[in-house]
C-alpha positions as CSV (number, residue, x, y, z in Angstrom):
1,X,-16.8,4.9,13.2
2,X,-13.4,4.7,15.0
3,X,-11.9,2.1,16.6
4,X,-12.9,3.6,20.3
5,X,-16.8,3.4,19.0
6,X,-16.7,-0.1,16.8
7,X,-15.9,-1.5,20.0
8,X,-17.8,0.1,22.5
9,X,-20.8,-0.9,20.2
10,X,-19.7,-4.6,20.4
11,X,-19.2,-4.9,24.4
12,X,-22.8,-3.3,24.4
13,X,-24.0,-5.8,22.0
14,X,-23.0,-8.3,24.0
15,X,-20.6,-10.0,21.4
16,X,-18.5,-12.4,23.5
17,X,-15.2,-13.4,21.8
18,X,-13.7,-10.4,19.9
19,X,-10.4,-10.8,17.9
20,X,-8.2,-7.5,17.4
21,X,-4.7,-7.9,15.0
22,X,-2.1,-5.2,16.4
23,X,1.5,-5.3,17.3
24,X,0.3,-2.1,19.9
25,X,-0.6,-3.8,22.5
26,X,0.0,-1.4,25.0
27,X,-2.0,1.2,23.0
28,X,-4.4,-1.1,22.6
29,X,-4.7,-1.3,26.0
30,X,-5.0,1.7,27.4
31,X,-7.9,2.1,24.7
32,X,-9.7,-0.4,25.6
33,X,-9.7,0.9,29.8
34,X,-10.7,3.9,28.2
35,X,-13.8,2.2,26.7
36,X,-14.3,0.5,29.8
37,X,-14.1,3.1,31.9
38,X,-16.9,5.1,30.2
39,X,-19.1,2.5,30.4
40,X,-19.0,2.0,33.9
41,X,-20.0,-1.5,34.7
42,X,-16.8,-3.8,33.4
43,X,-13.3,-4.1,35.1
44,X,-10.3,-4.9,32.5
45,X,-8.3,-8.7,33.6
46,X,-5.3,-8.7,31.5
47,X,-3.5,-12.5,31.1
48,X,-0.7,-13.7,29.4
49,X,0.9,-17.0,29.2
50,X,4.2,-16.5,31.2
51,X,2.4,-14.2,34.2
52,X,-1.2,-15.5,34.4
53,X,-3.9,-12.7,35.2
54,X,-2.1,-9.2,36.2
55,X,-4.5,-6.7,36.9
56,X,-6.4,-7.8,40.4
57,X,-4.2,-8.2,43.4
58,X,-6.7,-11.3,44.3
59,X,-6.2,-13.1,40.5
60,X,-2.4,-12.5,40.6
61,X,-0.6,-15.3,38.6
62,X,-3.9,-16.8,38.3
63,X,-3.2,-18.9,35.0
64,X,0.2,-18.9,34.8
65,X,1.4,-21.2,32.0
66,X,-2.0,-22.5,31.4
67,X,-4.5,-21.4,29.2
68,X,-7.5,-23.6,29.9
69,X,-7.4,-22.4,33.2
70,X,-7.5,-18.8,32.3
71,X,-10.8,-19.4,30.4
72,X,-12.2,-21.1,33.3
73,X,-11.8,-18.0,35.4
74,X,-14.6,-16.5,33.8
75,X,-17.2,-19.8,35.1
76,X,-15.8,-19.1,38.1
77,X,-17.2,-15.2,38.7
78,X,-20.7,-14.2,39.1
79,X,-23.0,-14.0,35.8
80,X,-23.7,-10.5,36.3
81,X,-19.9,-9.3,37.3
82,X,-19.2,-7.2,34.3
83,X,-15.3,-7.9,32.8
84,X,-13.3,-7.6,29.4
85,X,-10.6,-10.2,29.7
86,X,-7.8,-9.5,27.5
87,X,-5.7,-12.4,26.5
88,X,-2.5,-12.0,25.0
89,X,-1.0,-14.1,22.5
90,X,-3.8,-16.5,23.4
91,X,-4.3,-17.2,19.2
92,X,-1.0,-20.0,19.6
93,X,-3.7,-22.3,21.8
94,X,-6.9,-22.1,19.0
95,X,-5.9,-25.4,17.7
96,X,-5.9,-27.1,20.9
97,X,-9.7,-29.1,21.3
98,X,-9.9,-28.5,24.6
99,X,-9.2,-24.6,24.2
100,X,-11.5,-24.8,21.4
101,X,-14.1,-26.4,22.6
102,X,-14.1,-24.4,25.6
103,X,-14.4,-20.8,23.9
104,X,-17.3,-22.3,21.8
105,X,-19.3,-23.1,25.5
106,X,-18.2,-20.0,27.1
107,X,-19.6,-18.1,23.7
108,X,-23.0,-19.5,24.4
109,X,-23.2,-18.9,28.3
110,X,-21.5,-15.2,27.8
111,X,-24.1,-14.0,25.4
112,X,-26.3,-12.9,28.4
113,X,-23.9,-11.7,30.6
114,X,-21.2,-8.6,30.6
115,X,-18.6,-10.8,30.0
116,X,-16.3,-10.2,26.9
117,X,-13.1,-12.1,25.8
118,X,-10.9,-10.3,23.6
119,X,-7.9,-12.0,22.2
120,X,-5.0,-10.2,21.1
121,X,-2.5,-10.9,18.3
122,X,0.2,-9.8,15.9
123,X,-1.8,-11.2,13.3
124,X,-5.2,-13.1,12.6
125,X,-5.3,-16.8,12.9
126,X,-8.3,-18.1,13.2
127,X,-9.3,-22.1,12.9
128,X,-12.5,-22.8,11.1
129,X,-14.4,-24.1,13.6
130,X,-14.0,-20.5,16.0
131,X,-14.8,-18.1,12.8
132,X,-18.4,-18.0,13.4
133,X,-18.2,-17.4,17.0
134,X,-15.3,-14.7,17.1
135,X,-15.6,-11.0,15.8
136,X,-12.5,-9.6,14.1
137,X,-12.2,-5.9,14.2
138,X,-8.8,-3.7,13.3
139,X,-7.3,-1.7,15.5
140,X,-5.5,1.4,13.3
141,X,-2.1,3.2,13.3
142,X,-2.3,6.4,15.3
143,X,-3.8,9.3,13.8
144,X,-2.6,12.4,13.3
145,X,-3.9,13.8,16.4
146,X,-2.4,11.4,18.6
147,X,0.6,11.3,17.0
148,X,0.7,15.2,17.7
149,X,-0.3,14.8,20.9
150,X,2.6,12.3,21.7
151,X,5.1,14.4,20.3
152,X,4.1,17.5,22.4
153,X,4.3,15.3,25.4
154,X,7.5,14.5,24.7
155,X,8.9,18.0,23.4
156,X,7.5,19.5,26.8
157,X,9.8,17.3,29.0
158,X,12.8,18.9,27.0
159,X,11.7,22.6,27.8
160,X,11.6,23.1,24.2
161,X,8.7,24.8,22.1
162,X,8.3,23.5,18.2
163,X,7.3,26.4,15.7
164,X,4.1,25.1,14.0
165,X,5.9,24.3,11.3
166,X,7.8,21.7,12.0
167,X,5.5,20.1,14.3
168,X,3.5,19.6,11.1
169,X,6.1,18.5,9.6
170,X,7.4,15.9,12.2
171,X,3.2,14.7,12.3
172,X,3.3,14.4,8.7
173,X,6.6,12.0,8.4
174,X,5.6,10.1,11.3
175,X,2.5,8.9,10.0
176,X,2.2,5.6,9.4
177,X,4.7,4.2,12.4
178,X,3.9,2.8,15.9
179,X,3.7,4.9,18.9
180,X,6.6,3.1,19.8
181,X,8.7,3.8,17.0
182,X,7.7,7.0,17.4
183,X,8.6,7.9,20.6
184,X,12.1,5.8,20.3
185,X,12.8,7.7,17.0
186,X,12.2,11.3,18.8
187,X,14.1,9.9,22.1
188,X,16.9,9.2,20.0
189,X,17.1,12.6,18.5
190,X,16.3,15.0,21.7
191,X,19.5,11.9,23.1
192,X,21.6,13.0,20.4
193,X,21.0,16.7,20.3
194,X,19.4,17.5,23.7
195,X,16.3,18.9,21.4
196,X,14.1,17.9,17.9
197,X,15.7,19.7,15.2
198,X,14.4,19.9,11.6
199,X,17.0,17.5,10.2
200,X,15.6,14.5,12.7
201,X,13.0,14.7,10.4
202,X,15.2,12.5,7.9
203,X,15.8,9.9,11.0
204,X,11.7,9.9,11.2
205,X,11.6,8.8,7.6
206,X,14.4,6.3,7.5
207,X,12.6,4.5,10.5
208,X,9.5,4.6,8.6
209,X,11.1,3.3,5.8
210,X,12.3,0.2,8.6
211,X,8.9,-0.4,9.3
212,X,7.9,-0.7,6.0
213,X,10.2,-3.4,5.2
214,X,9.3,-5.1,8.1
215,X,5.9,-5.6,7.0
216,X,6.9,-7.5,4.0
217,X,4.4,-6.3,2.1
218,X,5.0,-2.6,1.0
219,X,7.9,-1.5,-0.1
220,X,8.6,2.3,0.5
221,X,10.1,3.2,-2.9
222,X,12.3,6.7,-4.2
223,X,11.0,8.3,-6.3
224,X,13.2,10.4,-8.0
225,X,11.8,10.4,-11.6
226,X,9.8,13.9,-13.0
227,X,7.4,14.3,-15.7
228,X,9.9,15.9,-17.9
229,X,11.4,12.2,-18.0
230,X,8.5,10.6,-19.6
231,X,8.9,11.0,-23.5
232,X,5.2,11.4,-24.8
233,X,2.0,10.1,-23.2
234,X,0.8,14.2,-23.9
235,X,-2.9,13.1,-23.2
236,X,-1.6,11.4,-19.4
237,X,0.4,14.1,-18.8
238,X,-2.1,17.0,-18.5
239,X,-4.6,14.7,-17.3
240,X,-1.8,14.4,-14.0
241,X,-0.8,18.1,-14.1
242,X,-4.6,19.0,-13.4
243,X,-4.5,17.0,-11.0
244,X,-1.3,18.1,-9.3
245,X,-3.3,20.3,-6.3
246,X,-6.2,17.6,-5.9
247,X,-4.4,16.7,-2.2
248,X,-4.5,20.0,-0.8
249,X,-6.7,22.1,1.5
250,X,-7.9,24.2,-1.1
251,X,-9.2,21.5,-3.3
252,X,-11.1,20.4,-0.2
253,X,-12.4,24.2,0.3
254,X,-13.5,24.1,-3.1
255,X,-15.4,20.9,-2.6
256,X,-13.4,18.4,-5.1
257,X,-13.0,14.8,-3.4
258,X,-9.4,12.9,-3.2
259,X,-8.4,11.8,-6.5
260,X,-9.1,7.8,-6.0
261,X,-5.9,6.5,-8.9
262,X,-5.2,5.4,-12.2
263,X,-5.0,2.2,-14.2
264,X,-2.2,2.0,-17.1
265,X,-3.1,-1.1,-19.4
266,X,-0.8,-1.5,-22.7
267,X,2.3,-2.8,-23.8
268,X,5.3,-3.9,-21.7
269,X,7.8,-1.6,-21.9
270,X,5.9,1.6,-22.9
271,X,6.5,3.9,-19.7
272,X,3.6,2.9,-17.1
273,X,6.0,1.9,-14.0
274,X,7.8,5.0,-14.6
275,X,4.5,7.1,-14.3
276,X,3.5,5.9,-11.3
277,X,7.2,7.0,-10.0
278,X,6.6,10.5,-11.4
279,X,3.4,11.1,-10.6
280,X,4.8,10.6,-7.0
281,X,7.5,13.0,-7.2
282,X,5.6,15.6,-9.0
283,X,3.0,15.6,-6.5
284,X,5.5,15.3,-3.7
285,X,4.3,12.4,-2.0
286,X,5.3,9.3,-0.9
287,X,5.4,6.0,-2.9
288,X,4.2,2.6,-1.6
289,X,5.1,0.0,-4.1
290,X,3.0,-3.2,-3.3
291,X,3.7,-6.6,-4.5
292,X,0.4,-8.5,-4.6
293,X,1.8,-11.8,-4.4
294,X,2.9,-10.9,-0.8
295,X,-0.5,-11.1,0.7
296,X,-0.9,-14.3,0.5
297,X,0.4,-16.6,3.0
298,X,0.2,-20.4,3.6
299,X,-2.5,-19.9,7.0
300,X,-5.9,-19.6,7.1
301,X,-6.8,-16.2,7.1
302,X,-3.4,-15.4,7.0
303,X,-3.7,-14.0,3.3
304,X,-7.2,-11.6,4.6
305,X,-5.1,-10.3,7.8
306,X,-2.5,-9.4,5.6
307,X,-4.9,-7.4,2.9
308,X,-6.2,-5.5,6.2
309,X,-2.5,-4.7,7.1
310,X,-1.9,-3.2,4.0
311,X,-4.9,-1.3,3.6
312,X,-4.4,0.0,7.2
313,X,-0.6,1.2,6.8
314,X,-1.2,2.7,3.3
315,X,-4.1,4.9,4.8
316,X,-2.1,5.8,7.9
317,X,0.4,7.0,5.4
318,X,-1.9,9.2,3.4
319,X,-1.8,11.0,1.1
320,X,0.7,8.6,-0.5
321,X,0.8,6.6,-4.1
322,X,0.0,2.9,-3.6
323,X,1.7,1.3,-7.1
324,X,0.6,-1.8,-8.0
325,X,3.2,-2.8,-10.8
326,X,1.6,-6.3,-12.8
327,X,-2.2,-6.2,-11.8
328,X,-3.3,-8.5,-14.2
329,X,-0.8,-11.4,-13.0
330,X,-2.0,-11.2,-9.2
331,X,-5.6,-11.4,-10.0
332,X,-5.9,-13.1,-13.5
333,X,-8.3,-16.1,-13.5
334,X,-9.6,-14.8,-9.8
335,X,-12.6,-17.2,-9.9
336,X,-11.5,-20.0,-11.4
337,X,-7.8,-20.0,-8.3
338,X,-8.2,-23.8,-6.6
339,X,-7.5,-22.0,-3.2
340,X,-10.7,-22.5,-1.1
341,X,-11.5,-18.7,-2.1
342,X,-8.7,-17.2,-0.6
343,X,-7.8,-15.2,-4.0
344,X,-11.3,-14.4,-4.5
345,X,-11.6,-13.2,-1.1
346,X,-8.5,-10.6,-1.1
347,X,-9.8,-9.3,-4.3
348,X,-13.1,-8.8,-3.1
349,X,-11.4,-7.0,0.2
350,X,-9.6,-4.5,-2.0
351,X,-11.8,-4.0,-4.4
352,X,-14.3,-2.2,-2.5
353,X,-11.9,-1.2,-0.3
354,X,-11.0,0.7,-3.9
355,X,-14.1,1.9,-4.2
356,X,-15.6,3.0,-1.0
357,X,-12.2,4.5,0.5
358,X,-12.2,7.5,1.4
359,X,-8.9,8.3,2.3
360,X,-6.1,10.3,-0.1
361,X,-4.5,7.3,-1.1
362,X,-4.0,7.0,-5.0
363,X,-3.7,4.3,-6.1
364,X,-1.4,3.4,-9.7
365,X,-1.9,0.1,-11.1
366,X,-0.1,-1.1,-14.6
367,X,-1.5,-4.0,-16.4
368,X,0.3,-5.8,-19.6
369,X,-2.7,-8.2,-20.1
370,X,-6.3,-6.3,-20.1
371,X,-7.8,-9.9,-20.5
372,X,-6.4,-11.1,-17.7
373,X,-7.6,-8.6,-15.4
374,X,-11.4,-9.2,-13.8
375,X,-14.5,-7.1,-15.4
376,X,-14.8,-5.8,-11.3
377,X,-11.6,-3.9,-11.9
378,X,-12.4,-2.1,-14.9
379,X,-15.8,-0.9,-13.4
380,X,-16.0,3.0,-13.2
381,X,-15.6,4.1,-9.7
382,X,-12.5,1.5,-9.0
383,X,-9.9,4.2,-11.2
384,X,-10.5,7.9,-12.0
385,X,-9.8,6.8,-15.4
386,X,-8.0,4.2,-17.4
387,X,-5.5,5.0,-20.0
388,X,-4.1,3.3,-22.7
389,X,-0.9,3.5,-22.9
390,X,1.0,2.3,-26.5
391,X,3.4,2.2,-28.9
392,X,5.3,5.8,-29.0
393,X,4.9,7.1,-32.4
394,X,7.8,8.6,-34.5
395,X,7.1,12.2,-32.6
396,X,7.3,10.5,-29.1
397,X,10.4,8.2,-30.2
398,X,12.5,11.4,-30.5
399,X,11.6,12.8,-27.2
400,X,12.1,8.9,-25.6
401,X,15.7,9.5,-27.5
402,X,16.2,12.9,-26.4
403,X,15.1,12.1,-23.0
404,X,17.8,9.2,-22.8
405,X,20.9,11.1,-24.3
406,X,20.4,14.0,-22.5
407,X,21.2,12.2,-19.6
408,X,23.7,9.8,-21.1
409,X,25.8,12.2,-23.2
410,X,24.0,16.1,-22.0
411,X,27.1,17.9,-23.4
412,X,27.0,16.0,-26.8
413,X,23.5,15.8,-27.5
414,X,23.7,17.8,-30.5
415,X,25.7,15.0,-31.8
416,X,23.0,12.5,-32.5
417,X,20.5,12.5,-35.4
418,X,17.5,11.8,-33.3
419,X,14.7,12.8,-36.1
420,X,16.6,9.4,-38.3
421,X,16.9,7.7,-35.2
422,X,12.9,8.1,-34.3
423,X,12.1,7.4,-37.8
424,X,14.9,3.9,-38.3
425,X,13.1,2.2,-35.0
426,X,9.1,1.9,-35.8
427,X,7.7,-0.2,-33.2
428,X,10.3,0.0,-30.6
429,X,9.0,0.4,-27.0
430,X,10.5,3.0,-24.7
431,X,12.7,0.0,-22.5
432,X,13.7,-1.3,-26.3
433,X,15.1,2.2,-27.4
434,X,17.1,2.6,-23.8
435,X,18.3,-1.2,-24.7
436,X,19.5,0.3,-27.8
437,X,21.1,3.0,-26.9
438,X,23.1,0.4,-23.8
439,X,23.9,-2.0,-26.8
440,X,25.4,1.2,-28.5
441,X,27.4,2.3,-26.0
442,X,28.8,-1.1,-25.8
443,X,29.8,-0.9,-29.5
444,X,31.6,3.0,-29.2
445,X,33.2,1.6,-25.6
446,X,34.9,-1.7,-27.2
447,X,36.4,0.6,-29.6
448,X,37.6,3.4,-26.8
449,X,35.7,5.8,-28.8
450,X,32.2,7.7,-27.7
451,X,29.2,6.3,-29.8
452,X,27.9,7.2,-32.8
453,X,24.2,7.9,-34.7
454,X,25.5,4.6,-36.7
455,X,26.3,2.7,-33.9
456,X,23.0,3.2,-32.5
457,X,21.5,2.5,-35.9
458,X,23.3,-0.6,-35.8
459,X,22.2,-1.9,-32.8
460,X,18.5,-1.5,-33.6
461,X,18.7,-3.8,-36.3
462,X,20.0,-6.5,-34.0
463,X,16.6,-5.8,-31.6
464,X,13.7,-7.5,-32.6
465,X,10.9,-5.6,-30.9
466,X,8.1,-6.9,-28.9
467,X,5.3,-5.5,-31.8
468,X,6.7,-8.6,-33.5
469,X,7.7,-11.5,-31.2
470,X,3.6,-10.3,-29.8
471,X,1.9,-9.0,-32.8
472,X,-1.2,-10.2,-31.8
473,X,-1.6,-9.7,-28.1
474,X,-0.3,-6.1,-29.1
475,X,-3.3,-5.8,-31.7
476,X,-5.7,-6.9,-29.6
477,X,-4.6,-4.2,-26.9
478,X,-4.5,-1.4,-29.5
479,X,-8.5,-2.4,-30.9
480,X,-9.8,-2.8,-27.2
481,X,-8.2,0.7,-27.0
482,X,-9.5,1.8,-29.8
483,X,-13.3,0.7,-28.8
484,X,-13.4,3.5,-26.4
485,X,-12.8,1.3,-23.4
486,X,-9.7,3.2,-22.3
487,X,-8.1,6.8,-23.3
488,X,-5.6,6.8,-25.2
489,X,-2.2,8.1,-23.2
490,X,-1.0,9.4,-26.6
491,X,-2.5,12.1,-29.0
492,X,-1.3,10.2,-31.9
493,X,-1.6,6.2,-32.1
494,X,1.4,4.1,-33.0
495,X,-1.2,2.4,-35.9
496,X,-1.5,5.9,-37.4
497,X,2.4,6.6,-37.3
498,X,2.7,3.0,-39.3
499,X,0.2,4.2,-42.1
500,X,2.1,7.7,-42.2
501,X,5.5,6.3,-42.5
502,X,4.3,4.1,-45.4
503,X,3.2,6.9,-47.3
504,X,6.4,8.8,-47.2
């Protein structure tokens, strides 16, 4: 059900204080004539604080700088006068009693009549004592087709015919962004070169980019890393490259659904953040790094609105990667949080949000702490699948050092013993053998030489890896893998490599 239906349904239901979150408003408005219009019996009264009501010649200024007043308009016209009254901004007066009080009456007497208040904001706050009697519903980004539809408009006051191509492509990029931003971004460009060219598809994405920030919650990140950078994790690997068509048309033909993402549990250091960015360049889409800890705010329901938000700008900018780097610290302890619910509610929100979505949004998430993490999450149908990933064993160590020297020293690579190095460092993480290697170049540089097999040697024996300092977490995380509760990213276990290397 769109937006367009949602709240058709509602005016017919007679549901009398509705609450929509958008920074569209315009948009918003024009949708909601739209709704009106088809249904024939309501006129649209549009107030706002600084001009009073704005839409009828005979209401003109009518409650202008006062609130109260605006709701009492309603009394004042006949009970079976239809209307939708849109008031703008009106969430700053909820705490006032009298405005309170007032939209708590009128939601009694407006229950029989064709009366609906909806109040529009830039985000949800909503006081206790109005959250029974108000009905929040979202208002979405454009979609594709509207976004299309836009751009056309505009391309046809320039004269100018777009191949199919890179009208696609312009819809594509521009998903995710206001109509607004949209048309200013293609204003800018048909300003600057009298007509959209393909390049001013890079000024689309940069203002995405800006919008992304501004939200404060997603982060729109670069991914520049491949598969080929990744030393090991075999099993992972060609569990992604089978995956790498799952987005496209054909898929869809062939009747496979969108892939719905990935859980990495194991040990810190061991490659999972760096997945996530491959996976995203390998399947050439856009990554949405999302820092839990940024939905919550300090308002009530400000921490909810926020979880809606991001839900609703990673969809609009599918098919994209949502990582979700630390999993286990957002939502460890979820029931146990002294925060009136408000943890266990955003969980709850993206958790079946996780479950029942149905757009192409994957969704990465790394974990450290498999304890910590909620037995909801690790229920089949959040993830695809959940991988393990551990220790690299002495095969995966030389690719991790191969990996790492052909980009530090590509010419000289042939200059390092990497079969002694993989076999001097058992136990070392991926981050602790990059660490090495910086602690060796540090060694070759102070000496205005270029760094040595024995430097690097020497180096590891200063690092005490985390399979000591955490020997137990780390054991617990390799027998919880090892009970079949996860794959394992490797063919060969780091626990195996340990036994072999004892024995030669």
């Amino acid at each position: 059900m769109n937006f367009s239906e949602e709240f058709a349904l509602l005016l017919r239901a007679c549901y009398p204080l509705i609450y929509i979150s958008t920074t569209e408003e315009e948009r918003l408005e024009r949708a909601i004539a739209s709704v009106a219009e088809r249904l024939g019996n309501r006129q649209v009264y549009v107030w706002d604080f600084v001009d009073g009501y704005q839409e009828n010649p005979n209401n003109t200024g009518l409650g202008k700088r006062n609130p109260l007043q605006a709701l009492e308009f309603l009394e004042k016209m006949p009970s079976k006068v239809g209307g939708i009254f849109i008031l703008r901004d009106f969430e700053r007066f909820l705490e006032d009693i009298s405005i309170s009080r007032k939209l708590r009456n009128l939601a009694r007497e407006l229950k029989s009549q064709p009366k609906n208040i909806v109040i529009v904001s830039s985000q949800v706050e909503i006081p206790p004592e109005l959250s029974e009697v108000l009905t929040v519903i979202d208002f979405p980004l454009p979609t594709a087709k509207e976004i299309k539809t836009e751009i056309q408009r505009l391309v046809l006051a320039t004269g100018q015919t777009l191949t199919d191509k890179l009208l696609d492509e312009i819809v594509r990029s521009a998903q995710g962004l206001s109509l607004e931003r949209i048309r200013r971004v293609l204003t800018r460009a048909i300003a600057t070169h009298g007509q959209i060219e393909p390049e001013d598809v890079e000024l689309i994405l940069e203002e995405k980019r800006q919008s992304i920030r501004q939200t404060q919650i997603l982060d729109f990140y670069p991914a520049t890393e491949q598969i080929s950078d990744i030393g090991g994790l075999d099993n992972l690997k060609d569990w992604l490259l089978r995956r790498g068509g799952a987005f496209s048309d054909r898929a869809r033909a062939y009747g496979l659904p969108h892939p719905r993402g990935l859980l990495l549990a194991g040990i810190q250091g061991t490659g999972k953040s760096l997945t996530a960015k491959a996976i995203a360049h390998h399947w050439h889409l856009p990554l949405l790094r999302l820092d839990v800890g940024r939905l919550f705010g300090g308002l009530v329901g400000e921490s909810e609105s926020r979880t809606r938000q991001m839900i609703n700008l990673a969809e609009a900018l599918s098919p994209c990667i949502l990582w979700i780097d630390e999993i286990d610290k957002a939502f460890s302890g979820v029931e146990g949080r002294g925060d009136s619910g408000t943890t266990s509610r955003v969980f709850g929100t993206f958790i079946t949000w996780m479950a029942e979505k149905k757009s192409p949004v994957f969704v990465v998430a790394t974990a450290n702490n498999i304890k910590a993490l909620p037995p909801e999450m690790l229920r089949k149908g959040r993830f695809d699948e959940i991988f393990f990933v551990g220790l690299p064993n002495q095969e995966e160590r030389e690719a991790i050092f191969k990996v790492h020297l052909a980009r530090l020293r590509p010419h000289n690579l042939g200059n390092y013993d990497v079969k002694r190095l993989a076999y001097e460092t058992p136990d070392f993480s991926g981050a602790e053998i990059e660490q090495t290697l910086i602690e060796a170049m540090h060694i070759g540089f102070s000496q205005n030489r270029d760094f040595t097999t024995d430097d690097i040697l020497e180096s590891a024996s200063q690092i005490i890896p985390l399979a000591r300092t955490a020997q137990e977490q780390i054991q617990f995380l390799q027998d919880w893998a090892a009970a079949g509760k996860a794959r394992l990213a490797s063919r060969k276990t780091s626990l195996s490599d340990r036994i072999q290397n004892q024995f030669n």
